[in-house]
N, C-alpha and C positions, 0 to 999 in steps of 0.2 A: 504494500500500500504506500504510495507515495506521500511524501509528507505535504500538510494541509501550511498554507501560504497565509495568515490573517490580513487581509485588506489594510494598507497605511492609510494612514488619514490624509487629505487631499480637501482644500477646499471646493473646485471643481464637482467632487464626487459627495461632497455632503448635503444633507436632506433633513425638511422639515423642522420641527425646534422653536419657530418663532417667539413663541408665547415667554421661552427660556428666556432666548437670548434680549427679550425685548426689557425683560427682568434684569438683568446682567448689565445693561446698556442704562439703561435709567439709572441703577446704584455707580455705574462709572462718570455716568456723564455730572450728575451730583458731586462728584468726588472732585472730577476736574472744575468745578466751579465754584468748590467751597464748600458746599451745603451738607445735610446730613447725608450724604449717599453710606458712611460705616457701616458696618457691621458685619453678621455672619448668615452664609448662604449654606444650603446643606445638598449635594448632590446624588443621590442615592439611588438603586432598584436594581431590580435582578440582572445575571449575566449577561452580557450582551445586549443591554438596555439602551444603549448608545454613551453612556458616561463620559468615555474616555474619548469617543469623539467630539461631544458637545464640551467637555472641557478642552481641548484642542483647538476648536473652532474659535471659541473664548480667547486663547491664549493669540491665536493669527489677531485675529482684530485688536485687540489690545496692543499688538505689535506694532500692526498700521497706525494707532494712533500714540504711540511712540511713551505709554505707560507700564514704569516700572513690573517688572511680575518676578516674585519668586517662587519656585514649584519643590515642593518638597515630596516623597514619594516614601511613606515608611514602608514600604515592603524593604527597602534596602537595608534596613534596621532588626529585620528579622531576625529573633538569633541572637540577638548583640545584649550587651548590660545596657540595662534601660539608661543609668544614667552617663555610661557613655556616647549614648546616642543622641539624648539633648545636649550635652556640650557640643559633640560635633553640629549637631542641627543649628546650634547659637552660634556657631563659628560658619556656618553657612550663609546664613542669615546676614553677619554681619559682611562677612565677601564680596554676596552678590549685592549689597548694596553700597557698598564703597568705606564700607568700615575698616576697623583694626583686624588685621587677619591672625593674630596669635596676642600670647599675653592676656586672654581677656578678665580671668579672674584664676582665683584657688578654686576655687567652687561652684555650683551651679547656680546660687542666688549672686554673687560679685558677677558671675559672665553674663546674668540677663541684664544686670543696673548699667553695664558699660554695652552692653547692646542698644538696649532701648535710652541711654544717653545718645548714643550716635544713632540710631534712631529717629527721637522726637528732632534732631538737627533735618535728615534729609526730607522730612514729609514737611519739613517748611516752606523747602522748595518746590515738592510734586506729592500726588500720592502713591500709595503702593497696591497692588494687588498679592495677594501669598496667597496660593492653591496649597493644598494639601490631601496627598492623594494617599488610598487604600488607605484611610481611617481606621473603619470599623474592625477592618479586617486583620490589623496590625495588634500584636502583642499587648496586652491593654494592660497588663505591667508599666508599661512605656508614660500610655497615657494622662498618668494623673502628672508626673513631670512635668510632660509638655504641657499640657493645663497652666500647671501652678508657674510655670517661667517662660512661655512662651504664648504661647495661644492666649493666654486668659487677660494679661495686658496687651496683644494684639487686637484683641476686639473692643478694648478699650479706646483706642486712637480712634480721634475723628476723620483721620484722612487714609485708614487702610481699611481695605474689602477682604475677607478672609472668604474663602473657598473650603468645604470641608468635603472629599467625596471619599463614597468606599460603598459595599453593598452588607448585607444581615445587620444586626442588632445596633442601633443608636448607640453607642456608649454614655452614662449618667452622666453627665460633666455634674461638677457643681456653681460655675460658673451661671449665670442665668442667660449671660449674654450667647453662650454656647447652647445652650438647651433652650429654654421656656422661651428665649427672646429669636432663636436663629429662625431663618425662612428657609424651608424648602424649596426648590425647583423641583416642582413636580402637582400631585396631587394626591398624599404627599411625596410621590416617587415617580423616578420618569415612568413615559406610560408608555406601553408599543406601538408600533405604527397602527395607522387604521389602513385596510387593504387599498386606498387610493396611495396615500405615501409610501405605501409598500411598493406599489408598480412604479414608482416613481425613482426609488429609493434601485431597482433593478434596474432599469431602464439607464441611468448613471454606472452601476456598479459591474453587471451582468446582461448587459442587453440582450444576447444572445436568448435568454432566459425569460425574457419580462414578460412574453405570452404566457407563461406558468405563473403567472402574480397570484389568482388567485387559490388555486394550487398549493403553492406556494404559503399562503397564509392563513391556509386551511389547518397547515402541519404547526408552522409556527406561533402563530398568535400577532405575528406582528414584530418579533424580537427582530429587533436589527440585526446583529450579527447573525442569526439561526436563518434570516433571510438569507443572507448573502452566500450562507456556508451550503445552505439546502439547495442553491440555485447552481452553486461553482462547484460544487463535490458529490458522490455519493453520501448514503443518510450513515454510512458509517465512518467515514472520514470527517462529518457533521458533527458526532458525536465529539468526533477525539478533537477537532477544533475547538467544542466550546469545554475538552477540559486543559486546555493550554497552559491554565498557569495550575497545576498540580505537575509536581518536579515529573521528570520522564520516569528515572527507575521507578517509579510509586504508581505512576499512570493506568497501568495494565491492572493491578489491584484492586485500585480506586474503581475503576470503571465495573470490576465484575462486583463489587460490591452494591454499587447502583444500578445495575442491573439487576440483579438479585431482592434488589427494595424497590425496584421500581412501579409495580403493580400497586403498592398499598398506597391509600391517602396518608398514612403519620406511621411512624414506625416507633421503637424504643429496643432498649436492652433482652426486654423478652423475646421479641419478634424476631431480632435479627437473626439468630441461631436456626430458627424452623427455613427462614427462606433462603440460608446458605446452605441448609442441610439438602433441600428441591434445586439448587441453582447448582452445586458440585455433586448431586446425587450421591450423596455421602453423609452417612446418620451420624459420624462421629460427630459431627459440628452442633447437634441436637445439646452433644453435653458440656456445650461450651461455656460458663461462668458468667457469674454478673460483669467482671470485671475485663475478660475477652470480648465480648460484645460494644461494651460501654470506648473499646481504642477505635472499636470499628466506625461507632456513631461519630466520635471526637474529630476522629481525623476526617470524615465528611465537612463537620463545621468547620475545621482548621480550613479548608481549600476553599469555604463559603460554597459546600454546595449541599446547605442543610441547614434547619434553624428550628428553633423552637417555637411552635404555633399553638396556642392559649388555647383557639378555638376547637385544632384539631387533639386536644392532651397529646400532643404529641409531637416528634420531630419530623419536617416536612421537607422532601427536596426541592433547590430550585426548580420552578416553575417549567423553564423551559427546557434545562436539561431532564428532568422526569417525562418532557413529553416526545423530545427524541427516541429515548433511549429505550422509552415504551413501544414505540411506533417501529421501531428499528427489531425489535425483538417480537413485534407482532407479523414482521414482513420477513426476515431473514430466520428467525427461530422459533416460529408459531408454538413449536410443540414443548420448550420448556416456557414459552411465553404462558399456555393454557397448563401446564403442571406449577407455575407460579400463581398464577391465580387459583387454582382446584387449593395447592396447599394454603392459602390465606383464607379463603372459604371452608376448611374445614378446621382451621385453627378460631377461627373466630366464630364456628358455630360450637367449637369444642368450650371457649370461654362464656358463651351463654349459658352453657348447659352446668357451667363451674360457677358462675360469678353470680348466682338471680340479684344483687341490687345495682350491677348495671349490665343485664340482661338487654333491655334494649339498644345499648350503642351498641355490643357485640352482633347484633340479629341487622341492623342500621348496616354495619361493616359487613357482612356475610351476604349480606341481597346486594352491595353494590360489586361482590367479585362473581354473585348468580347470574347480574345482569349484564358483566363485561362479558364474562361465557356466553352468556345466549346472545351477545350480538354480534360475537363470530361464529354460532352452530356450534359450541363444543358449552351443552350443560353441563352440569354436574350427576351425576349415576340419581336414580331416581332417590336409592336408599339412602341417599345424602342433600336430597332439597328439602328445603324451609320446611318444615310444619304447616298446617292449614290455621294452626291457633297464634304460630309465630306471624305469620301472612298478615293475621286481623292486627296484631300490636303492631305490626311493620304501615 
C-alpha cells in the first residue's frame, strides 16, 4: 500500500470558513486600531475538522497585513519536564519577538517578569497574535505552568489575541479569561462541510472526483480531511491517513484496536476484552484484567481518538474515524464486521439479563446491534432475538 500524501495547505485550495475568519478579522482589525479586539479565541473539533487549515489560512493573512504572530505547537513538548518546556517556550516567546534570547531569569516566575517586561515595550509599538497549537491534547502536566507564566498574563494584554486550538476535552484553566471568558470559533466546534462546500471543497482539491461529492458525503459527514482522503485514496488508505499523527510502530495496533471497538456507540474496561477476544478470535483476551484493558482505552485518548461522553457513560470514538473504519470493515471484512456486532448483541443482552436496575440501556444497546444486522440480512439466530416483553420496554 503506498503511503497516503496529507494535502499542504495552499491558499488557492482553501474553502468555506467565513463566518470564522470574519470572527478573527474583526478581533485583528480592533487590535490594529487600538480598541478592545484582546482576548482568547478557542479552536477546537474533531479530526480533520479543518483546524489546522483554518489556522493556516489565519496565519497567511495576518502575514499580508504584516502583524506580529507567534505559533507555539506543544506536541513538540511531548515527553519533556513540564517545567523545562515553559522556560524554553518563554525563551521562544521572547526570540520571536525581539527580546533577550538567554539570561532571562533563575526560575520560571524571574523569566516570565523579564518577558513580559520586554513584552508590554513591543505591543506599544504593534500588536501581537500567539497561536497555540494541540492544547488539549498536550501533556496537561505542562499546562497549569503555562497558565500560571504565560498564557494567563497573555490574555491579560490589551493588544494580544491568543489562539488556543487542539481537539477532546477543554482543559479547567483557572484563569476566567481562559475558560468562562474565551470564545469559541465554532458552535461551539468547527462544524463539517454541508454537501455544497463539500463539492466545492473537491472540485479545488480533487476534481477529478467532484462528480462523487455526494457520495462522497454520504460516507463522510462533511469532514474535510475524510473528504479529500475518500476522494484521492482507497477507504483503506482513508483510514490510515486520518490516523497520521499516532507514531508508525504503534499505528498497526492502534488501528486493530478501533476496529475491534468500532461497532459499539461507548465502550469501557469491561467491553474491551469480549471484542478483542471476536476481533483476534482468540478467548484468551476474555481474561484480560481491569488494568490490561484500561492501557488499551488510554492510549486511544492519548492519540485523541477517544473521549469520555457523559451522555453515552461511556468512552466514545472520534466521530469520523469510527465511521471509516466501520464502513471499511462493512465493505472489505463483512464477516468479522457481522461476528463484531453478533458479539456486542449478545454481550449486552447477557448484561440485561445480569444487571435488572439498568436493564433497559443494556436491551437500548442490544436492539441497536439487532438492527445494524438486519440492515445488512445477517440477524441474529432466532434463539438469540429480543424477547417479545423486552420489545414492549424497548
Amino acid at each position: 500500500m503506498s503511503a497516503v500524501q496529507l494535502l499542504p495547505y495552499s491558499p488557492r485550495l482553501f474553502v468555506n470558513r467565513e463566518q470564522e475568519l470574519q470572527m478573527l478579522e474583526e478581533r485583528v482589525q480592533a487590535l490594529k486600531e487600538g480598541r478592545d479586539g484582546h482576548g482568547v479565541l478557542i479552536l477546537s473539533g474533531e479530526r480533520g475538522i479543518g483546524k489546522t487549515w483554518l489556522r493556516s489560512h489565519f496565519e497567511h493573512q495576518l502575514s499580508q497585513e504584516r502583524i506580529p504572530v507567534v505559533r507555539l505547537d506543544l506536541k513538540e513538548y511531548a515527553g519533556k519536564d513540564p517545567a523545562w518546556a515553559v522556560a524554553d517556550i518563554l525563551q521562544r516567546v521572547s526570540i520571536e519577538t525581539g527580546g533577550p534570547r538567554e539570561r532571562l531569569g533563575a526560575d520560571l516566575a524571574e523569566m516570565s517578569r523579564t518577558v513580559f517586561r520586554h513584552l508590554q515595550k513591543f505591543l506599544q509599538q504593534q500588536p501581537l497574535v500567539v497561536i497555540v497549537d494541540h492544547v488539549y491534547e498536550s501533556d496537561w502536566a505542562l499546562l497549569p505552568l503555562l497558565e500560571d507564566y504565560l498564557l494567563g498574563p497573555l490574555a491579560a494584554e490589551r493588544r494580544v489575541l491568543l489562539l488556543l486550538t487542539g481537539r477532546g476535552r477543554l482543559y479547567p484553566w483557572k484563569n476566567p479569561e481562559l475558560s468562562t471568558l474565551a470564545v469559541p470559533l465554532g458552535k461551539p466546534e468547527l462544524e463539517p462541510f454541508d454537501p455544497l462546500f463539500t463539492k466545492d471543497q473537491l472540485k479545488r482539491q480533487a476534481p477529478s472526483q467532484a462528480h462523487r461529492a455526494d457520495e462522497i458525503y454520504e460516507l463522510t459527514g462533511g469532514n474535510p480531511l475524510a473528504n479529500y482522503l475518500v476522494a484521492a485514496y482507497s477507504l483503506d488508505q482513508a483510514v490510515e491517513g486520518l490516523l497520521e499523527p499516532v507514531p508508525e510502530e504503534r499505528r498497526r495496533t492502534v488501528r486493530e484496536y478501533l476496529e475491534a471497538l468500532c461497532v459499539l456507540r461507548a465502550f469501557d474496561e469491561e467491553r474491551i476484552p469480549d471484542m478483542l477476544a471476536t476481533y483476534y478470535d482468540n478467548d484468551s483476551y476474555r481474561q484480560w484484567t481491569y488494568a490490561r484493558s484500561r492501557r488499551v482505552r488510554e492510549e486511544l485518548i492519548r492519540w485523541g481518538l477517544a473521549r469520555w461522553d457523559a451522555e453515552q457513560r461511556g468512552y466514545v470514538m472520534d466521530r469520523i474515524v469510527r465511521q471509516l473504519i466501520e464502513r471499511y470493515l462493512q465493505t472489505q471484512k463483512p464477516e468479522l464486521w457481522r461476528r463484531l456486532h453478533q458479539t456486542a448483541y449478545q454481550l449486552y443482552q447477557q448484561w440485561a439479563n445480569n444487571y435488572p436496575a439498568t436493564r433497559e440501556r443494556w436491551l437500548e444497546e442490544a436492539e441497536y446491534h439487532r438492527q445494524r444486522l438486519q440492515e445488512y440480512g445477517s440477524l441474529p439466530s432466532r434463539s438469540e432475538n429480543i424477547s417479545a416483553a423486552d420489545r414492549r420496554i424497548l
